[in-house]
C-alpha positions in Angstrom: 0.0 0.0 0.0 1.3 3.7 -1.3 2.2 5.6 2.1 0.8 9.0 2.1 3.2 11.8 1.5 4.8 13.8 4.2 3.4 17.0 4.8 5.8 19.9 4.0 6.5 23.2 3.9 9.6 24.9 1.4 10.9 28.4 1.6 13.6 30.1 -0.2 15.7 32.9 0.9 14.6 36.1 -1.1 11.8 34.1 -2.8 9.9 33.2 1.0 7.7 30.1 1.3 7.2 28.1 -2.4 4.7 25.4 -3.0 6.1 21.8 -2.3 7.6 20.5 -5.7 8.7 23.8 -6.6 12.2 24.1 -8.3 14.3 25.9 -6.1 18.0 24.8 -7.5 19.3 24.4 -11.0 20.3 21.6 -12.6 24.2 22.8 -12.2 24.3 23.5 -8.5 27.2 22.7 -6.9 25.2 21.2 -4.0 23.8 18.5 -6.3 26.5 17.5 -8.6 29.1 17.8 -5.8 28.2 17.8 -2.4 29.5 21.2 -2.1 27.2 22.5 0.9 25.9 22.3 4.4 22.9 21.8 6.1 21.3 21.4 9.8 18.5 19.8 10.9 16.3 21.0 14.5 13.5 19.7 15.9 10.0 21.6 15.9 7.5 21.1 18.2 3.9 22.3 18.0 1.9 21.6 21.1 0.0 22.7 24.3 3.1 24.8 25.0 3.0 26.6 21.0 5.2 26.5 18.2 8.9 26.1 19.0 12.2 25.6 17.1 14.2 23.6 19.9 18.0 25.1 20.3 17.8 27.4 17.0 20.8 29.5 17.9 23.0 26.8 18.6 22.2 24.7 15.2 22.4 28.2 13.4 26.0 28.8 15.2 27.2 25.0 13.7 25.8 25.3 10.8 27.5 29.0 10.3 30.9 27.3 11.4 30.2 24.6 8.5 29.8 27.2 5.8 32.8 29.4 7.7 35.0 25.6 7.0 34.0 25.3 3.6 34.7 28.9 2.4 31.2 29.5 1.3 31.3 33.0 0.4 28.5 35.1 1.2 26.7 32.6 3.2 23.1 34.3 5.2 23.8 35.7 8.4 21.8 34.5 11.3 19.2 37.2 11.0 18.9 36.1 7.1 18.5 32.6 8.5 16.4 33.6 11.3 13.9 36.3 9.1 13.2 32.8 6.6 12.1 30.3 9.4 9.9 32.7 10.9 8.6 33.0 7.7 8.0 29.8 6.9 7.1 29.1 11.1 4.1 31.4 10.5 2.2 29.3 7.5 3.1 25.8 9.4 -0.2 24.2 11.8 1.1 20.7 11.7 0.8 19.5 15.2 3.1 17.3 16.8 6.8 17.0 15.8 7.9 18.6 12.6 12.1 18.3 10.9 13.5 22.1 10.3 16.0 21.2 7.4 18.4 24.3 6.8 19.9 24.1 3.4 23.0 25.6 2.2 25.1 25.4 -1.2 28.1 26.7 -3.3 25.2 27.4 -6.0 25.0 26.9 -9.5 28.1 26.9 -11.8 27.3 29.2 -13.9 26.2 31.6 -11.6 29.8 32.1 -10.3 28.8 30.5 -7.4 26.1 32.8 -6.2 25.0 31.0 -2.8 21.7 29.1 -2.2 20.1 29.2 1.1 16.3 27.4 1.9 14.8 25.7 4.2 12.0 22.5 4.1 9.8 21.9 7.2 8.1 18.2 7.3 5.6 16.4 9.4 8.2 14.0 11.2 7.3 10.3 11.6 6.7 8.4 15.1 9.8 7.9 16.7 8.6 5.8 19.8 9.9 2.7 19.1 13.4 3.8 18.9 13.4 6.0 21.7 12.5 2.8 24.0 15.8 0.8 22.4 18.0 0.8 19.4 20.3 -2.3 18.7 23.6 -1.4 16.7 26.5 -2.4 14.8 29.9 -0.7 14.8 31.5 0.0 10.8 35.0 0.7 10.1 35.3 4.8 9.4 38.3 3.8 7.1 40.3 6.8 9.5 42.4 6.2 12.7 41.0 8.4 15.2 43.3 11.2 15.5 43.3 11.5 11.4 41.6 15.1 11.4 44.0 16.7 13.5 46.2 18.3 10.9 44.2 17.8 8.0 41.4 20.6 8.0 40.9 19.6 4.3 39.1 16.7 5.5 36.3 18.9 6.9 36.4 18.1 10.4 33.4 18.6 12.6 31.2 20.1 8.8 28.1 18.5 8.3 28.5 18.9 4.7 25.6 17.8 2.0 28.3 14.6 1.1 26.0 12.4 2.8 26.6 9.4 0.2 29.1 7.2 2.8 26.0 7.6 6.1 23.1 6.7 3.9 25.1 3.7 3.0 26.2 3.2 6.8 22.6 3.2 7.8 21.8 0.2 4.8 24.9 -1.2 5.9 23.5 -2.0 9.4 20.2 -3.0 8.3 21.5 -5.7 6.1 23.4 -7.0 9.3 20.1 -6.7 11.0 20.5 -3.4 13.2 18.6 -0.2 13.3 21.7 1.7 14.2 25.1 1.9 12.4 28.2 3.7 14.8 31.4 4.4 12.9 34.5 2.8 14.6 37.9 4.5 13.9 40.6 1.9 12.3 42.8 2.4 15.4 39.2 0.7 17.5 37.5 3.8 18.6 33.9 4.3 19.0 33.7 7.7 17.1 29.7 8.8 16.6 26.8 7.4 14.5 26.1 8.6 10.6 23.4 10.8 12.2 23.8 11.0 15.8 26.1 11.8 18.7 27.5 9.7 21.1 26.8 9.4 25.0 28.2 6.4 27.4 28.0 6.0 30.9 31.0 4.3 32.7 32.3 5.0 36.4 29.6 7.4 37.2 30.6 9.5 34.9 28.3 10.7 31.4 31.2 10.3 28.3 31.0 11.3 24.6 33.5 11.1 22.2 36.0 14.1 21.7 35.9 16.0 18.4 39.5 17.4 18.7 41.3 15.5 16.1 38.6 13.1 15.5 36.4 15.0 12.8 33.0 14.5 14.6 30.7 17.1 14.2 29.5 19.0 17.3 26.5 17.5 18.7 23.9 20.2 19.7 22.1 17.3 21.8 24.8 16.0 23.2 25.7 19.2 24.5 22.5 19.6 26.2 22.4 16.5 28.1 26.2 16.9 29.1 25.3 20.5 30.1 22.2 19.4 32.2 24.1 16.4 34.0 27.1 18.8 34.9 24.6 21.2 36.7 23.0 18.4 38.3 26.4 17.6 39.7 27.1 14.3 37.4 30.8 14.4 36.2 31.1 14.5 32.2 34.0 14.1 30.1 35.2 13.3 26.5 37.4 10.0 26.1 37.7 7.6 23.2 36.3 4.0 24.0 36.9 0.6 22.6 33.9 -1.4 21.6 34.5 -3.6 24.4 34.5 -0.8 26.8 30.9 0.2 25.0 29.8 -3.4 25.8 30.9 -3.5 29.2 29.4 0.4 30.0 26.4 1.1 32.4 24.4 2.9 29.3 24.9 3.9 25.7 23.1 5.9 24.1 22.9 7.6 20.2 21.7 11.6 20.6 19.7 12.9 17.8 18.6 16.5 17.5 15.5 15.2 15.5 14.7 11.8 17.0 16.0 11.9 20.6 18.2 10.3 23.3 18.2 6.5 22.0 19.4 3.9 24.5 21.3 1.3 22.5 20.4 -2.2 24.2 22.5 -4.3 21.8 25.9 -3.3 19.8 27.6 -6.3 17.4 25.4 -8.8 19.1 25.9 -8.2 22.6 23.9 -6.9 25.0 24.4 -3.7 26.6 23.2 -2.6 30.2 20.4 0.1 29.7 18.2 1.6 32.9 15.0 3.3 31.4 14.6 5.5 34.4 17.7 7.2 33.1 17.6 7.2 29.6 14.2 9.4 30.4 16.0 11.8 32.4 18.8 12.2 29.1 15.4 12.5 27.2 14.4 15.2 29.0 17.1 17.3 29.7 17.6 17.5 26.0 14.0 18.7 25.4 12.2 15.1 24.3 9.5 13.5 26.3 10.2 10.6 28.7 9.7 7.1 27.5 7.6 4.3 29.8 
């Protein structure tokens, strides 16, 4: 049976809000035919408590330090950014959870490389069941995990529109029969899933993986629940882990800025320890509802 298509929203920068299915790149961009962009993604909520776009300044701050990386010239200021999703906000009365999907490219060829900046809003999809429990897989990254630290051309930390190898990652672990691939370094090291942070408990302590040196992007969500626990007065800390060390940790979990904090209850066929209680107070301290 055909599923029924996502409800969605499009708006372009000096155009404002399109119909869905309108063109709004050529066929040359330089985000299509190369990768040659960025993007972000935040969370929208539109409940008893209104309309709300969950940690806008911070994913407009990364996604400003992406297009700073990759020398996009004339890229929208924050107040550009800020003037179209307020636009956009004010025509959108989907209830429930919505994806914000901030778009940025080189622009078209011909065009000398004249930026392109929009945005999509759509009607995001139940994401219960992997909230309660993810299992995983770990895949080789094909880099040791210091292999960014003096190679900025590698584009460290840019969540750049060059999503080719994570799609493939996520197909990857399906075929092995998980709903979650996590990118090992070739030196052993847990690094961060295709689209998600990292988070592990071990010696009462919350852990996520460092990005000095490592080339993992900033995680807006993991920064929240790190933030929250540290004013709480849980100790946090980066360090890089083994898979083994995952294994044998008091909690892992995979932090999403669209779906959530995801407990991971299996990783390469072993069971991992996973207390609900706190994977709901993770959930909550980065803005999503607590699971039962």
């Amino acid at each position: 049976m055909n599923q029924p298509a996502p409800v969605q929203l499009v708006a372009v920068l000096g155009r404002g809000v399109v119909p869905p299915g309108t063109a709004v790149a050529s066929g040359d961009d330089l985000g299509l035919t190369r990768g040659d962009g960025c993007f972000d993604a935040l969370r929208i909520t539109n409940d008893a408590d209104g309309l709300r776009v969950h940690y806008r300044a911070a994913h407009l701050e990364r996604l400003g330090r992406s297009a700073a990386q990759l020398q996009i010239s004339d890229a929208p200021a924050p107040t550009a950014w800020n003037e179209l999703i307020d636009l956009a906000l004010a025509e959108w009365n989907e209830p429930g959870e919505a994806i914000l999907k901030l778009v940025l490219t080189r622009g078209a060829e011909s065009s000398h490389s004249v930026p392109l900046a929009y945005l999509t809003i759509t009607a995001a999809p139940d994401y219960t069941p992997v909230r309660r429990g993810v299992t995983a897989v770990t895949l080789d990254r094909g880099f040791r995990s210091d292999a960014f630290a003096d190679a900025p051309w590698l584009l460290g930390g840019v969540k750049t529109l060059s999503y080719a190898v994570n799609v493939a990652a996520r197909r990857e672990a399906a075929v092995r029969g998980a709903g979650e691939p996590i990118w090992r370094s070739s030196d052993g090291y847990l690094l961060e899933g295709p689209t998600s942070g990292l988070i592990l408990a071990r010696d009462d302590r919350l852990w996520t993986t460092p990005t000095a040196g490592t080339g993992i992007l900033v995680s807006v969500t993991v920064g929240a629940v790190l933030d929250a626990a540290g004013k709480q007065g849980v100790g946090t800390g980066e360090a890089l882990f083994t898979v083994d060390e995952a294994i044998d940790c008091d909690g892992l979990w995979l932090a999403s800025a669209i779906r959530g904090v995801l407990p991971v209850v299996e990783l390469d066929g072993h069971g991992v320890r996973h207390d609900p209680a706190v994977t709901s107070v993770l959930a909550r301290a980065a803005g999503f509802p607590a699971i039962g």
